[in-house]
N, C-alpha and C positions, 0 to 999 in steps of 0.2 A: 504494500500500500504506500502512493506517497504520502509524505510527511510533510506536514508547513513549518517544519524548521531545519534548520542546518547548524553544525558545526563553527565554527569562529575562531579564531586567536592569533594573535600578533607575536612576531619572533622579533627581536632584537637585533640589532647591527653592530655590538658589540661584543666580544669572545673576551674570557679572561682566566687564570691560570691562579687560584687558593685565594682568598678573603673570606669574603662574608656579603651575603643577600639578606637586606629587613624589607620586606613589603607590609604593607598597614594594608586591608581590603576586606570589603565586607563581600561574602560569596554568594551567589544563588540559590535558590529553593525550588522546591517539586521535585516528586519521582521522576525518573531521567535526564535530568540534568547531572552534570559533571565535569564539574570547573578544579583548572588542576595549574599549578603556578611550579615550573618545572625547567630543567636545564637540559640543553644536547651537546654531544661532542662535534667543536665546530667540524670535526674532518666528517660528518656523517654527510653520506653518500644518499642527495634527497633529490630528487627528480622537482624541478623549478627551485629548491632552497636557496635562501641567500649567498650563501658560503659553499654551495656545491661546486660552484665553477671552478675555485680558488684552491678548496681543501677537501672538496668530496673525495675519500680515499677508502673508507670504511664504512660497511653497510652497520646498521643496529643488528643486534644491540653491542656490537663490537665497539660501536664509538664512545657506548657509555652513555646513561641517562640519568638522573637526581631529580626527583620527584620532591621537591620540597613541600606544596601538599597539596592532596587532593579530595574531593567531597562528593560524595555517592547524596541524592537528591532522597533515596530510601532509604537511608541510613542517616538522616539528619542529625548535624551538629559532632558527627564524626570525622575526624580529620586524619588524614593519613600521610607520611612519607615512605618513600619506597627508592632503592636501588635496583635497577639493569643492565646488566653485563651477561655476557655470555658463562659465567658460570651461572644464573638464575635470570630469570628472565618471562616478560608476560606475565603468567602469576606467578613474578616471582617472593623468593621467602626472604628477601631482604628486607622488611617492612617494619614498622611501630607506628600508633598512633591511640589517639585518647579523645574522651567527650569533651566538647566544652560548650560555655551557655550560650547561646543565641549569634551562633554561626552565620546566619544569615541576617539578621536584624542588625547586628552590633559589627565595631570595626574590630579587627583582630591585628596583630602583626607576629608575623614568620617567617622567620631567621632560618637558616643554612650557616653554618661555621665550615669550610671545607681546608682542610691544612692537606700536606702531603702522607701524614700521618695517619688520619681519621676526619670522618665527615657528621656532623652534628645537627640535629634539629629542635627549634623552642617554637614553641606559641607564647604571647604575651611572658616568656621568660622564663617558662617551664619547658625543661630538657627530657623531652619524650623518647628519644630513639636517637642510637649513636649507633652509624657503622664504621667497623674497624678490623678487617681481615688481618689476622695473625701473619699472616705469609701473603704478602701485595704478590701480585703477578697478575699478567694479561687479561688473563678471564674474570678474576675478579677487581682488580683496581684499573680499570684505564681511564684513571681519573688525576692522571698528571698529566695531560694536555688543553688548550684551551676550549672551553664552555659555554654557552651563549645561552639565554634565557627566553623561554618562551609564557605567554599566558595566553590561556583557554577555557570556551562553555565547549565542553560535547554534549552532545547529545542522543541520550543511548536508543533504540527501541522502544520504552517502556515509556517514553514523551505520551502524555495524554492529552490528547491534543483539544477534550470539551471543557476538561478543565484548569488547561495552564494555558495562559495565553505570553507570559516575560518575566524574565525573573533576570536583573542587573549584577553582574560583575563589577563591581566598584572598587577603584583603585584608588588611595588617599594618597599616597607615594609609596617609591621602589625606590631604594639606595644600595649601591655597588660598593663593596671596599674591596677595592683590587689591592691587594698587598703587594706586588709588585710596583705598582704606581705609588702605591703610600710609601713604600723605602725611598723614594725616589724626590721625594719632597721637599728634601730640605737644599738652602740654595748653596751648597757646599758640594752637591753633586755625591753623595755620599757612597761607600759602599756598601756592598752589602753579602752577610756571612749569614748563614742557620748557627744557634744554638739551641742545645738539646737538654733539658731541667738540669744533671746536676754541674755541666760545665758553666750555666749561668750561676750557680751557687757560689762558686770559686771562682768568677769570672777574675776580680782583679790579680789575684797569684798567678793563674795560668795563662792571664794574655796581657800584664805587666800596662794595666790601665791605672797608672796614678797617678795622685792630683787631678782627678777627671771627675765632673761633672755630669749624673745621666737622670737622665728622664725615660721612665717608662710608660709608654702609651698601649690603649687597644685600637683594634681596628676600624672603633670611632671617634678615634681622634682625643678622647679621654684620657687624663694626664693621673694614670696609678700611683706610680713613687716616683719621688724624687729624692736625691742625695748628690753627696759628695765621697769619693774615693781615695782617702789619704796614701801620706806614705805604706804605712803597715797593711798589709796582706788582708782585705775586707773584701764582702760579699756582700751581693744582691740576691737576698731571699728570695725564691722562685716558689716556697709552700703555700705560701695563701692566694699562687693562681689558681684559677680554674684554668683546665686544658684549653689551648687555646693559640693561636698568632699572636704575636705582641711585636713592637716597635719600641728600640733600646736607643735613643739617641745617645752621644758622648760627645762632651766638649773639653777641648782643653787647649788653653792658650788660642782661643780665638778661631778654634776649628774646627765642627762638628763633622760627626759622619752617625749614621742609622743601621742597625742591623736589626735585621729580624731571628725573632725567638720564638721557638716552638715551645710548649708545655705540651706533653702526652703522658 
């Protein structure tokens, strides 16, 4: 039978490689609907896609997908995130997600944290599901290449067509923390190194940062600790992070440079 409605969503023009996605959006309602706010691997090989011409190289789900979340219209006010790769996929078992109140009435925001390490999911700030393959490889991690973000209504079969007539996807804003471009920020041109929890604990002994000024930032821009780095052998507590990206800035004698830090 045909349907009086169609499918929709807008894909992004920009790719990007670990940060952090916050969208605020309030989601649609009715059985058969299903609005889903998700990432592809730019290299995926899409017939008309953006980035097909440039980086189609790999069909899905070998490009890799991040489902940051999505909402079954019969299952109201349930939210889900979901990983696809060629080790699970479709229905795949890489999944978490949880109730919350008034999905569609109220504005929400959710977060994605994706480091090189593990990939993270919150709703208003509740950390629902973390994946973190013990052993990265192809079929399950192909998620260290660049990413582009799409938003979508689908709509399944089960559309009732006497009595739904629209149901809005509302976007209040989308904000990007490309961590690559935030190490990059400062006007020192800085470089830029991984640390991994306990060499940032012993950072000033083992990489002879003294008399050094640092600032630790997250990936919005929020200013964690600050201090100073004497002569004697001192440490930047890393225990009261949460896992996560961070931004170490260091100054000393008039020179800054930025490194990023992993917590896992």
């Amino acid at each position: 039978m045909t349907k009086a409605y169609t499918s929709a969503r807008l894909n992004s023009k920009y790719a990007f490689t670990y940060g952090k996605i916050e969208i605020r959006a309030q989601i649609p309602t009715g059985i058969g609907t299903w609005p889903a706010l998700w990432l592809l691997g730019q290299n995926i090989t899409e017939n008309g896609g953006f980035w097909a011409s440039n980086y189609g190289s790999t069909p899905w789900p070998n490009c890799g997908e991040i489902d940051i979340m999505e909402h079954w219209g019969h299952n109201q006010d349930f939210i889900q995130s979901a990983l696809h790769n060629p080790s699970s996929y479709g229905g795949t078992i890489y999944h978490g997600g949880l109730y919350i109140n008034e999905a569609s009435t109220s504005f929400h925001t959710y977060v994605m944290e994706w480091t090189p390490v593990d990939i993270r999911f919150y709703v208003d700030g509740i950390n629902y599901y973390n994946y973190n393959p013990v052993e990265k490889n192809a079929d399950n991690w192909p998620y260290d290449n660049p990413m582009y973000l799409l938003l979508n209504t689908a709509i399944e079969p089960s559309i009732n067509q006497t009595n739904f007539t629209q149901s809005d996807l509302i976007i209040d804003y989308i904000r990007v923390y490309d961590a690559e471009l935030l190490s990059n920020e400062t006007e020192a041109k800085p470089s830029v190194t991984w640390y991994y929890n306990k060499q940032l604990d012993d950072f000033a002994s083992n990489h002879n940062y003294k008399n050094t000024s640092y600032t630790l930032y997250n990936l919005s821009g929020q200013i964690l600790y600050q201090g100073f780095l004497g002569a004697d052998n001192q440490t930047i507590n890393s225990e009261l992070l949460n896992v996560g990206i961070y931004l170490l800035e260091l100054t000393k004698t008039g020179k800054s440079e930025v490194l990023k830090v992993i917590k896992f």
